[in-house]
BARO-644068 format. One record per residue (C-alpha): y, z, x; residue in three letters; chain; residue number from 1. Coordinates in nm, 2 decimals. Last residue first. Example, Ala and Ser with C-alpha at 12.3 -4.5 7.8 and 13.67 -1.06 7.14 Angstrom:
BEGIN
((-0.11,0.71,1.37),'SER','A',2),
((-0.45,0.78,1.23),'ALA','A',1),
END
This chain:
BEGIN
((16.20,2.75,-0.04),'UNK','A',439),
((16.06,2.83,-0.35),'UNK','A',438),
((16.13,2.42,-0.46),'UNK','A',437),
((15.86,2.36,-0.22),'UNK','A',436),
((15.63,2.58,-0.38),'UNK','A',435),
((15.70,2.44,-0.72),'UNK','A',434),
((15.59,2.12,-0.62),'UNK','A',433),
((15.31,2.20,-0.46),'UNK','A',432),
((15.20,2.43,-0.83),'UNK','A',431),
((15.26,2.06,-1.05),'UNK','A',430),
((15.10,1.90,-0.83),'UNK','A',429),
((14.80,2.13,-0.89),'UNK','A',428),
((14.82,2.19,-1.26),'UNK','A',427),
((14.80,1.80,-1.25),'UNK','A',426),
((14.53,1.72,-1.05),'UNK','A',425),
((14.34,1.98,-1.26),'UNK','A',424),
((14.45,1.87,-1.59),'UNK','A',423),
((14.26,1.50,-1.46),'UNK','A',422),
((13.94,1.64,-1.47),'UNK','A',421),
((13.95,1.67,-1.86),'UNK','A',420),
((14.06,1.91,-2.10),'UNK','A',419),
((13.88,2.11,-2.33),'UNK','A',418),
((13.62,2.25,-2.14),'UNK','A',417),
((13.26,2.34,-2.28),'UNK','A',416),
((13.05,2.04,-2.11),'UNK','A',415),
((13.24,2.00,-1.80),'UNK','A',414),
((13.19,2.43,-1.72),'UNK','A',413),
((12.79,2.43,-1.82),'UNK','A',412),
((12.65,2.06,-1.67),'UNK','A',411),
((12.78,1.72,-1.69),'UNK','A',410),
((12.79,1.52,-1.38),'UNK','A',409),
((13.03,1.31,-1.42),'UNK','A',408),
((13.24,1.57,-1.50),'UNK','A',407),
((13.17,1.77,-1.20),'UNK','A',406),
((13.27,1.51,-0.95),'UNK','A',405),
((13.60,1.45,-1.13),'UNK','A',404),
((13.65,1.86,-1.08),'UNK','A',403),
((13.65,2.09,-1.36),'UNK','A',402),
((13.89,2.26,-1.58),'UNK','A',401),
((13.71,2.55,-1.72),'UNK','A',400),
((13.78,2.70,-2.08),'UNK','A',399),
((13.99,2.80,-2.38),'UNK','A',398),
((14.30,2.76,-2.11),'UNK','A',397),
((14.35,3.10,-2.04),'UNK','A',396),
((14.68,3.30,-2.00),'UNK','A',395),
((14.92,3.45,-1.80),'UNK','A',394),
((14.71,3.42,-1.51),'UNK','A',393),
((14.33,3.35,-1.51),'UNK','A',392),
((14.38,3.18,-1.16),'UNK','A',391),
((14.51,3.34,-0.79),'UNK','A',390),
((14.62,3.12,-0.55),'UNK','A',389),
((14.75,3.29,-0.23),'UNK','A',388),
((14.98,3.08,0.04),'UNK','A',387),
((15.07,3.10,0.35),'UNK','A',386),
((15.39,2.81,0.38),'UNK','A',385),
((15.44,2.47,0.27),'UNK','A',384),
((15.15,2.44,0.05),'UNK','A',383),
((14.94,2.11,0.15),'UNK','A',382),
((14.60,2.30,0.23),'UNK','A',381),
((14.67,2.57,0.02),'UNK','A',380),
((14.72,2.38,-0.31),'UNK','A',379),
((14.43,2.15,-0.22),'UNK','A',378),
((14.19,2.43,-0.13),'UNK','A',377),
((14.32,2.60,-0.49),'UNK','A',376),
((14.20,2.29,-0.66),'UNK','A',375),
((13.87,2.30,-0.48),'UNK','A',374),
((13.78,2.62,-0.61),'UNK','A',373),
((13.72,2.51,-0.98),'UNK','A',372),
((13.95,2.62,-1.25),'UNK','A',371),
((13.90,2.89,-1.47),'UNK','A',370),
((14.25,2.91,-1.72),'UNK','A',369),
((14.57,3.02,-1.63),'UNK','A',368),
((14.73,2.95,-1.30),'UNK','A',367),
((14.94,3.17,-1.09),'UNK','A',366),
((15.04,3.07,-0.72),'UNK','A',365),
((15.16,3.31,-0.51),'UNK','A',364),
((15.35,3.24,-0.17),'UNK','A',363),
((15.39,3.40,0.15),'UNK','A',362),
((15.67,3.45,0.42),'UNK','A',361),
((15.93,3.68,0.22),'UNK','A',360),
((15.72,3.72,-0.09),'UNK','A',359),
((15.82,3.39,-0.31),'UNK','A',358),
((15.61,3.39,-0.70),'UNK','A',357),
((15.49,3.03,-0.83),'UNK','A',356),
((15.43,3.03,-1.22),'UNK','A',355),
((15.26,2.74,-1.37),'UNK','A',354),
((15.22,2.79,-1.75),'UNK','A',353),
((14.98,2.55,-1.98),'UNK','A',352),
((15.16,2.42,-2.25),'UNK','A',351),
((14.96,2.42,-2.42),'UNK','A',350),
((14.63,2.70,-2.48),'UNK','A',349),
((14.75,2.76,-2.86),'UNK','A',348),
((14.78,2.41,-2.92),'UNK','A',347),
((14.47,2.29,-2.77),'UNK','A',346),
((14.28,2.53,-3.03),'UNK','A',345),
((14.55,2.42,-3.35),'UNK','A',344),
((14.43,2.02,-3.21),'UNK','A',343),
((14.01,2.13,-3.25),'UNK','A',342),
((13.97,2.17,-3.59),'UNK','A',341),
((13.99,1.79,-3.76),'UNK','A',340),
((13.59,1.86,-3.89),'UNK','A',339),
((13.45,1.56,-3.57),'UNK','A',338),
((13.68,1.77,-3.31),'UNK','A',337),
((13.53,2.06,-3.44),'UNK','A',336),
((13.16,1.94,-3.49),'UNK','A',335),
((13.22,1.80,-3.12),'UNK','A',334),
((13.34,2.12,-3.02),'UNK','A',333),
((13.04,2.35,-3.14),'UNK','A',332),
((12.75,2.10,-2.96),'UNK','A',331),
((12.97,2.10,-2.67),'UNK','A',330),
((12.90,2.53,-2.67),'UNK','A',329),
((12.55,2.45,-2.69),'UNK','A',328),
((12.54,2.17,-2.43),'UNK','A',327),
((12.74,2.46,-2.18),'UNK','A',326),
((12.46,2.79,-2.30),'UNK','A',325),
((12.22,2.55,-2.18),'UNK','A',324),
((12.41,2.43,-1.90),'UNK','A',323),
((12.40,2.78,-1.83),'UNK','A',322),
((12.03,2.82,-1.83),'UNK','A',321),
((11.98,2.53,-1.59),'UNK','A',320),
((12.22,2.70,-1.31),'UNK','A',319),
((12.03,3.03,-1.37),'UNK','A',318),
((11.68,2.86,-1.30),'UNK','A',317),
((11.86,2.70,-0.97),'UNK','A',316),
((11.97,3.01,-0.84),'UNK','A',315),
((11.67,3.28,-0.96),'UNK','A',314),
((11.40,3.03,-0.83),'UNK','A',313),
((11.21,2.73,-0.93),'UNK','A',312),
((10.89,2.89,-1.06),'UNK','A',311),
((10.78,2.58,-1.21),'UNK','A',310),
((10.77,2.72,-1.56),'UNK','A',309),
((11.14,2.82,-1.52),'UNK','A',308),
((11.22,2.50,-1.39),'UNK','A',307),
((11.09,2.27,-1.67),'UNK','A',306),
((11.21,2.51,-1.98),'UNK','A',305),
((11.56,2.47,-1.83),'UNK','A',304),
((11.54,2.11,-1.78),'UNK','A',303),
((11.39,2.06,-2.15),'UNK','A',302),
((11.67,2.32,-2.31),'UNK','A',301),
((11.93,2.07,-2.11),'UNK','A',300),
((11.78,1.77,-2.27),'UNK','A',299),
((11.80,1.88,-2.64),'UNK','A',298),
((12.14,2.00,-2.58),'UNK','A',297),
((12.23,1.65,-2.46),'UNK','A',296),
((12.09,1.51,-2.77),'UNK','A',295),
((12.29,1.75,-2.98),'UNK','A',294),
((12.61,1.63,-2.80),'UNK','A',293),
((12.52,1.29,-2.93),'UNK','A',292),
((12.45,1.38,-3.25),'UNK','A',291),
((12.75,1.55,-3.29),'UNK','A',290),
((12.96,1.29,-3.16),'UNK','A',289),
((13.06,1.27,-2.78),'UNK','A',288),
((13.38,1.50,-2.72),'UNK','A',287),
((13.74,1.34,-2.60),'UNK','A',286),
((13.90,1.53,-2.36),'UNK','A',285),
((14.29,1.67,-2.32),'UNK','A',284),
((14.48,1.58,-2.08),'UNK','A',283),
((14.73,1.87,-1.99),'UNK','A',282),
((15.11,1.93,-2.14),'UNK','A',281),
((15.31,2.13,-1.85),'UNK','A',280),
((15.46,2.41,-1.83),'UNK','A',279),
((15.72,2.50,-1.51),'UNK','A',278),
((15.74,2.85,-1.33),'UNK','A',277),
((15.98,2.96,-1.06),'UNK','A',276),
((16.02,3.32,-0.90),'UNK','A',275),
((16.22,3.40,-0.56),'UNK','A',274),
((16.17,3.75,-0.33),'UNK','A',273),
((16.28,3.70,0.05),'UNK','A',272),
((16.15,4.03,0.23),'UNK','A',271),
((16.29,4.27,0.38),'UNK','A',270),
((16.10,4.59,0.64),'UNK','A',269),
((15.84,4.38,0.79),'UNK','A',268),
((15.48,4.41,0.90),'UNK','A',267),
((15.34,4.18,1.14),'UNK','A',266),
((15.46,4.37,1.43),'UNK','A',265),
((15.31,4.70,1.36),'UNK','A',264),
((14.98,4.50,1.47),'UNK','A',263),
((14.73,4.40,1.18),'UNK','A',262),
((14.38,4.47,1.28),'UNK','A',261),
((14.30,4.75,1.03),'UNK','A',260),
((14.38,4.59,0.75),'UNK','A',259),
((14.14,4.27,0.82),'UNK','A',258),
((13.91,4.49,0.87),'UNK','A',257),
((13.95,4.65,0.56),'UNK','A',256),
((13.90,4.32,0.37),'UNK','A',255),
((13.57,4.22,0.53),'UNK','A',254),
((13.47,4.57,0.47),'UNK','A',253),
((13.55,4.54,0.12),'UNK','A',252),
((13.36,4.20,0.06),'UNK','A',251),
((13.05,4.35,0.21),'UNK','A',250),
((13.14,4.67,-0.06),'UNK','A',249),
((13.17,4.46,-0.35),'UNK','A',248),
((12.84,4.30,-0.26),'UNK','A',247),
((12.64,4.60,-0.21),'UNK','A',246),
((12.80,4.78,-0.52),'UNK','A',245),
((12.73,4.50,-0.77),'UNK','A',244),
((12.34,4.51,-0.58),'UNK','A',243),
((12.30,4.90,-0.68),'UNK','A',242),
((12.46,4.83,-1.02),'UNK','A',241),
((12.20,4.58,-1.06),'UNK','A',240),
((12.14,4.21,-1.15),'UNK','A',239),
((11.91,4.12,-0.85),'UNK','A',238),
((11.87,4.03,-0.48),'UNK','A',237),
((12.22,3.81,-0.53),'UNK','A',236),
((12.29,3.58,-0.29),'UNK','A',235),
((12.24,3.26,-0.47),'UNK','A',234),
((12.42,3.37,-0.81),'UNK','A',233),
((12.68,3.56,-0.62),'UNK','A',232),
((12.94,3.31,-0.82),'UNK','A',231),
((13.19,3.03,-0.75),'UNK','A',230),
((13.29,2.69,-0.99),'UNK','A',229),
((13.52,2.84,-1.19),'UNK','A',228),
((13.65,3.01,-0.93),'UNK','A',227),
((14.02,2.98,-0.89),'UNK','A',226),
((14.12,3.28,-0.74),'UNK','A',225),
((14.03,3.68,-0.89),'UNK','A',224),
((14.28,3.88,-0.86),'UNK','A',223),
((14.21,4.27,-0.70),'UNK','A',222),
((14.53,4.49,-0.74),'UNK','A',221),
((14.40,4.77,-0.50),'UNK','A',220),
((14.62,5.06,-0.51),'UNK','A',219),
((14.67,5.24,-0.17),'UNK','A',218),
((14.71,5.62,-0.14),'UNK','A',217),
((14.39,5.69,0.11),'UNK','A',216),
((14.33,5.35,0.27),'UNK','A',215),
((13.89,5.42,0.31),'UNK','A',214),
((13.85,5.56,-0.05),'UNK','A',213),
((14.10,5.25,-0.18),'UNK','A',212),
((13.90,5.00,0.00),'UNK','A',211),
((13.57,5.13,-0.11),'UNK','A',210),
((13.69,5.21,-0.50),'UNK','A',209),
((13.91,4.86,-0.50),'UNK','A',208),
((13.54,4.66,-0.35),'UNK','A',207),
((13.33,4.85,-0.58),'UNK','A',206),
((13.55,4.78,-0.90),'UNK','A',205),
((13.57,4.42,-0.76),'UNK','A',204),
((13.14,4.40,-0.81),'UNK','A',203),
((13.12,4.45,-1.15),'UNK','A',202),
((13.46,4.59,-1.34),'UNK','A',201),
((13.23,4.81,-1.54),'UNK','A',200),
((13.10,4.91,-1.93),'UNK','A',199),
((12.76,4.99,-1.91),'UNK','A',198),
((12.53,4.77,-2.17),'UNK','A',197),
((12.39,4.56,-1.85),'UNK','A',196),
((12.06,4.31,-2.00),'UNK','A',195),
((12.36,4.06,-2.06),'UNK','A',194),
((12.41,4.05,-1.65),'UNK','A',193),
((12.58,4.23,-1.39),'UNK','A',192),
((12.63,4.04,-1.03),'UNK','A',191),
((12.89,3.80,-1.25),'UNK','A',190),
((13.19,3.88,-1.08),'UNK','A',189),
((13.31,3.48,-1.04),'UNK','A',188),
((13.44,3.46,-0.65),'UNK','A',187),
((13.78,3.34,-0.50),'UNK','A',186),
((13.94,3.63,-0.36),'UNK','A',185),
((14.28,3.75,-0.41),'UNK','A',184),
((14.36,4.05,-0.29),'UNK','A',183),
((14.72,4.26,-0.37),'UNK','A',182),
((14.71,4.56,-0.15),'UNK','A',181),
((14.93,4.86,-0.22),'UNK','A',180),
((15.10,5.23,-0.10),'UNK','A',179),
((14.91,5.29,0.22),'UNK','A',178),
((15.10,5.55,0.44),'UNK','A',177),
((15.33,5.41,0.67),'UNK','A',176),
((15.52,5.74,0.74),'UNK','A',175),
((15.88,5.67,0.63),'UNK','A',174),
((15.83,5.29,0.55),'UNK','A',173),
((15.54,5.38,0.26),'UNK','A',172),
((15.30,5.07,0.30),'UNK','A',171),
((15.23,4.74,0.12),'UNK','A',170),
((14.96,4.47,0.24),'UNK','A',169),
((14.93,4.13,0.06),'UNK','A',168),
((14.62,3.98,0.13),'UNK','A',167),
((14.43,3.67,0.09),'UNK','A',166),
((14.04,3.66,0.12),'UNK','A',165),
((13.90,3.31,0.27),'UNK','A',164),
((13.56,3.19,0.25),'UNK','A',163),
((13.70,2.95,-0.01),'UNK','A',162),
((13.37,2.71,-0.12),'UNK','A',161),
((13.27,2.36,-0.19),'UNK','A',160),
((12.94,2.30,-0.21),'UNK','A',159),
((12.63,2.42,0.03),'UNK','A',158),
((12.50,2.62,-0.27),'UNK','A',157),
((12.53,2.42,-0.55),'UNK','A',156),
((12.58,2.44,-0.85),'UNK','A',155),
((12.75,2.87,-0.75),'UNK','A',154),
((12.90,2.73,-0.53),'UNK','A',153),
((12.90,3.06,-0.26),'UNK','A',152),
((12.85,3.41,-0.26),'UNK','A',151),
((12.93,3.75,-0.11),'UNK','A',150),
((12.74,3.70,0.20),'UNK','A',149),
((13.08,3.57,0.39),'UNK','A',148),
((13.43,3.68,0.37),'UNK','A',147),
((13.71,3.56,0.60),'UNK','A',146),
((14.01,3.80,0.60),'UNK','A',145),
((14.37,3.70,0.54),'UNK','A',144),
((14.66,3.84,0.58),'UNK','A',143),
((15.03,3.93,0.50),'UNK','A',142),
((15.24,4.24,0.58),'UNK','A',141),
((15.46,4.43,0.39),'UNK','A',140),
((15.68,4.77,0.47),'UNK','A',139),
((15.82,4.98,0.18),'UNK','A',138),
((16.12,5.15,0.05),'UNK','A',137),
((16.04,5.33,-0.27),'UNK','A',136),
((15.92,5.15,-0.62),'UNK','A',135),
((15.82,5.43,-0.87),'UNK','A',134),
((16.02,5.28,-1.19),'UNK','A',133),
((15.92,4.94,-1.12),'UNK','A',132),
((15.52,5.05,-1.04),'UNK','A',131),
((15.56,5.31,-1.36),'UNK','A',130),
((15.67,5.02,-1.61),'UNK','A',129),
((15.44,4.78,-1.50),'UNK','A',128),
((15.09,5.04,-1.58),'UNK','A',127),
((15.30,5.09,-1.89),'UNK','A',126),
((15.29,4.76,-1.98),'UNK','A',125),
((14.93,4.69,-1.90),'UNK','A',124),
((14.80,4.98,-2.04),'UNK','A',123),
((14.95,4.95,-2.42),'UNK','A',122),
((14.83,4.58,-2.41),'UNK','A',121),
((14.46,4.73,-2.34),'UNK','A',120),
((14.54,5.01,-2.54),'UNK','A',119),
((14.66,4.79,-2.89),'UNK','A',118),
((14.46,4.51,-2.78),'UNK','A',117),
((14.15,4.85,-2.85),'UNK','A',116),
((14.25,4.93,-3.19),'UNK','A',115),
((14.26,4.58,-3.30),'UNK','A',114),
((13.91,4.48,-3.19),'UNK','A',113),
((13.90,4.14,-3.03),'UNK','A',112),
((13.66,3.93,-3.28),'UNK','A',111),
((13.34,3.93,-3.24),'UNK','A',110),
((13.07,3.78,-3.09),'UNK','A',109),
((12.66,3.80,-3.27),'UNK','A',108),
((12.67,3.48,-3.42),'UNK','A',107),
((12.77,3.25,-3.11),'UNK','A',106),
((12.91,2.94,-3.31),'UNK','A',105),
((13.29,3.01,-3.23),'UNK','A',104),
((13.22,2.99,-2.84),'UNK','A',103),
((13.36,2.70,-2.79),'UNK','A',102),
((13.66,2.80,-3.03),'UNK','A',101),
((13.77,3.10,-2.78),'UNK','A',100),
((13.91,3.37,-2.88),'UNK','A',99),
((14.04,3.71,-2.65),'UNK','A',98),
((14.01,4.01,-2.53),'UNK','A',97),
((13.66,4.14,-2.64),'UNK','A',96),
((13.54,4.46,-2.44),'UNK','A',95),
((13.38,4.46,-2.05),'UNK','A',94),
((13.13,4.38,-1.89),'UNK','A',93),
((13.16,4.04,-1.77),'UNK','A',92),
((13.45,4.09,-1.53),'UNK','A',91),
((13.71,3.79,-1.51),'UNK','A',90),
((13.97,4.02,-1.30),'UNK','A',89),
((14.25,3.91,-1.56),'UNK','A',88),
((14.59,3.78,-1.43),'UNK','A',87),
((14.96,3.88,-1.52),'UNK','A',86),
((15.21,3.75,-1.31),'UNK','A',85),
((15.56,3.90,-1.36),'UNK','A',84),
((15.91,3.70,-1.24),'UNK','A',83),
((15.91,3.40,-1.52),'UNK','A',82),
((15.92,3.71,-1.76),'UNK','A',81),
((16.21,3.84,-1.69),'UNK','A',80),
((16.26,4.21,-1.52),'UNK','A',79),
((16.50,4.41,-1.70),'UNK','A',78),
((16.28,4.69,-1.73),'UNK','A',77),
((16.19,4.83,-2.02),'UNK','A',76),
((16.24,4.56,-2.23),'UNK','A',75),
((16.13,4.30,-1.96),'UNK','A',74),
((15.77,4.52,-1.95),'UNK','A',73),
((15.74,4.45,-2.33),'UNK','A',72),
((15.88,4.11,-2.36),'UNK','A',71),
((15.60,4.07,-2.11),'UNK','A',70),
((15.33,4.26,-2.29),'UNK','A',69),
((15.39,4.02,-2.53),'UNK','A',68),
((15.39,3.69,-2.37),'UNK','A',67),
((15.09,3.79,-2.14),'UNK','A',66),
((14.85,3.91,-2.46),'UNK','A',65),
((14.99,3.55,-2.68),'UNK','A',64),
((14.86,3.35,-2.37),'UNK','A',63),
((14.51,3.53,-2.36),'UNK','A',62),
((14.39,3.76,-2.09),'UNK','A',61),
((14.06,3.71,-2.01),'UNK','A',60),
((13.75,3.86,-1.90),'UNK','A',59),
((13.93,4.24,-1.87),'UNK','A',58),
((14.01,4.46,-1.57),'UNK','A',57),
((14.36,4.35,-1.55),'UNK','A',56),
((14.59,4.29,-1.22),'UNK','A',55),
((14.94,4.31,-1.24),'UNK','A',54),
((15.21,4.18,-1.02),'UNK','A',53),
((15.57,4.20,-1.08),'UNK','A',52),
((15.90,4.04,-0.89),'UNK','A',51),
((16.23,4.17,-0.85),'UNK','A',50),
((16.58,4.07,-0.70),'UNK','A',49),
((16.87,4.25,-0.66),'UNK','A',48),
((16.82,4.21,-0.24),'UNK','A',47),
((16.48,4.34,-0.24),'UNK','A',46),
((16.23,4.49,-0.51),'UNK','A',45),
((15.83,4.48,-0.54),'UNK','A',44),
((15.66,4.63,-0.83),'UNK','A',43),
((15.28,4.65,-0.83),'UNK','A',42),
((15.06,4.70,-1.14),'UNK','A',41),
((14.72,4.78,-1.18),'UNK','A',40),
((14.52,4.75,-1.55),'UNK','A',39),
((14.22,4.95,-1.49),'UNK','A',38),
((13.86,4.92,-1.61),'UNK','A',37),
((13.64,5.25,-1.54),'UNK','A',36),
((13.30,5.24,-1.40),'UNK','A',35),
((12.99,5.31,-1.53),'UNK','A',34),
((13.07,5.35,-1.87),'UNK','A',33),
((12.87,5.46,-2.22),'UNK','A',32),
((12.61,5.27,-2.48),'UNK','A',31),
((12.85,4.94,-2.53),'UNK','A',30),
((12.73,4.70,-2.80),'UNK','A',29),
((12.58,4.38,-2.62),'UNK','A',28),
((12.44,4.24,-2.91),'UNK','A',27),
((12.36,3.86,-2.66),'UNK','A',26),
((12.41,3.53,-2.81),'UNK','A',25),
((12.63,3.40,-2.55),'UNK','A',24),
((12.73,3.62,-2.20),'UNK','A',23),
((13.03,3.79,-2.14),'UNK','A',22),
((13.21,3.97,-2.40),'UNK','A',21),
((13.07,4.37,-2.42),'UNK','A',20),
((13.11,4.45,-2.81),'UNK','A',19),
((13.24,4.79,-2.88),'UNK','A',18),
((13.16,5.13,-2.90),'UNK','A',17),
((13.50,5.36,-2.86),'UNK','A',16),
((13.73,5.51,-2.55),'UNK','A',15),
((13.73,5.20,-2.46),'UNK','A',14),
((13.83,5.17,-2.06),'UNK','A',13),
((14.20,5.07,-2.00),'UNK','A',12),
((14.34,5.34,-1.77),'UNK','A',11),
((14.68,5.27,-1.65),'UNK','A',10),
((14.74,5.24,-1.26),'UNK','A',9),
((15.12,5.18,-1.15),'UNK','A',8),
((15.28,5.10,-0.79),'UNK','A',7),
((15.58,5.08,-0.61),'UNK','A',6),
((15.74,4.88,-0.36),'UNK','A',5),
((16.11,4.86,-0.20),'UNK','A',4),
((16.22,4.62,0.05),'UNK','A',3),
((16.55,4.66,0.17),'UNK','A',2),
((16.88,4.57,0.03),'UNK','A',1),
END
């Protein structure tokens, strides 16, 4: 059997106020919407076999959201759930998805608002539904375009970095008309900050509107790779809608030419398509006492306080302010770990899923959680074949998982993550392994 493709596009946007999740201690109540958020689906099919992609405009998608729209999507469709990858864009502007105990303390954020889970969840499995029952034969091609200008490490700048977009190119085999690209790029979409009260994908909603207005017919699933550690914070000219659309865009035109180079040649009519997944328990870290992790704070609010009167600049100032936000979140966990209420938190984030998808050639690694970029560099650098890593899949992890480097020292993602350096290492073995036994 040849390969067939099809696409689905649900709608996701609130259709009521709610709280936009993305930064601490910030009412954020939504006062209309910019853009719209989209859950995007793409169904590929060959030989029997089937494997599901969907990408969600949302900050997270929680373990308990993945496992339920799956059953839902496998009810409809037959496809299990170790063959469809769920991953959330990571915008910041955009209604409550999720918990998180770290950020338990922060007065003014929510709970996720039942009426909306019940559209968001609503979205993602029909948005599946349509791409299986649409699929028609299709041609794919793999790429990769290099990106600069969109941002960098975002501790610091000349850190470690992925300059490299991966692609996944579907078109219509009668006519090759541009049925779907899956990207994954490795790059936090913070451009819009807590002052924003528009709801909006940030700057991935500009790059899928200029890719898809340039590649008439093609749904954009845009995933977001491990970057935990990534963000436009030192290439930024300001937290605007104008600036969101300027970066999106650079990052679009990288992408497009990419497309546009890609000799009839590299696409192909079949396509090999294999699923494996394995969960795995992760280290989990031991926090300083209270008044230890209140010392900390202490220090990071003097840092902070030191570079802002000094005038040290939009990149550095930022970095300080988050460790901020970082030593308050410890402070929370500590008093959890200290009151016995951290183990039902690590239970509901273990076992932590890797899932490794086979398209002919190319590979797709799916993490949950925010992990730092150089976990996915390791994964590419000793996969067997091409291969795309894309992170906040299936679920989250109630946090970052850093690098040993990182840990030491301190700062926002070490100080509110609930496992250590070491779950990194271990997701990451765990994800070659599973590529190898893809074939």
């Amino acid at each position: 059997m040849s390969l067939h493709a099809g696409t689905g596009r649900r709608e996701i946007t609130p259709v009521q106020p709610l709280f936009l999740v993305g930064y601490p201690h910030t009412p954020r109540t939504l006062q209309g919407v910019h853009d719209p958020l989209y859950a995007t689906a793409l169904c590929l099919k060959s030989a029997g076999e089937c494997l599901m992609l969907v990408s969600v405009d949302t900050l997270f998608v929680t373990r308990e959201t993945a496992a339920r729209c799956r059953e839902a999507i496998f009810a409809a469709t037959g496809v299990a759930a170790e063959r469809i990858l769920i991953s959330a864009t990571h915008t910041h502007s955009g209604p409550v998805t999720f918990q998180y105990l770290s950020m338990s303390s922060d007065p003014v954020l929510p709970p996720p608002d039942p009426q909306y889970m019940a559209q968001f969840e609503a979205g993602i499995v029909a948005a599946a539904t349509d791409a299986w029952r649409t699929a028609a034969p299709a041609l794919l091609a793999a790429a990769s375009a290099p990106v600069e200008g969109v941002g960098c490490n975002r501790l610091t700048p000349d850190g470690a970095r992925d300059p490299e977009a991966g692609l996944l190119y579907a078109v219509r085999r009668e006519d090759r008309a541009p049925l779907a690209l899956v990207l994954a790029y490795a790059m936090h979409p913070t451009v819009l900050h807590e002052d924003s009260l528009l709801v909006s994908a940030d700057f991935p909603g500009f790059t899928r509107a200029h890719l898809e207005a340039r590649f008439p017919g093609v749904a954009v699933l845009y995933h977001t790779a491990p970057a935990g550690d990534q963000s436009p914070r030192y290439h930024v000219r300001g937290q605007t809608f104008a600036e969101a659309r300027r970066i999106g865009e650079r990052l679009g035109e990288a992408v497009g030419a990419a497309l546009r180079a890609l000799p009839d040649a590299a696409f192909e009519a079949a396509a090999a398509l294999k699923a494996a997944r394995r969960f795995v328990k992760l280290p989990v870290r031991r926090f300083p006492a209270v008044a230890e992790s209140e010392r900390q704070l202490a220090e990071a609010v003097a840092r902070f306080e030191r570079l802002r009167r000094e005038g040290a600049g939009h990149g550095p100032v930022r970095t300080a302010e988050c460790a901020v936000f970082g030593a308050e979140e410890r402070v929370t966990l500590s008093r959890a770990q200290e009151e016995g209420r951290l183990e039902p938190w690590i239970e509901r984030a273990l076992p932590a899923e890797v899932q490794v998808l086979r398209v002919g050639a190319t590979r797709i690694v799916g993490l949950p959680g925010e992990l730092f970029v150089a976990y996915a560099l390791e994964i590419k650098r000793r996969a067997p074949a091409r291969t795309m890593v894309i992170s906040l899949a299936n679920g989250e992890l109630q946090g970052y998982v850093v690098t040993p480097e990182a840990d030491a020292e301190g700062g926002y993602e070490a100080s509110c993550s609930l496992f250590t350096a070491a779950a990194g290492a271990e997701l990451a073995r765990t994800a070659i392994e599973l590529l190898s036994e893809c074939g």
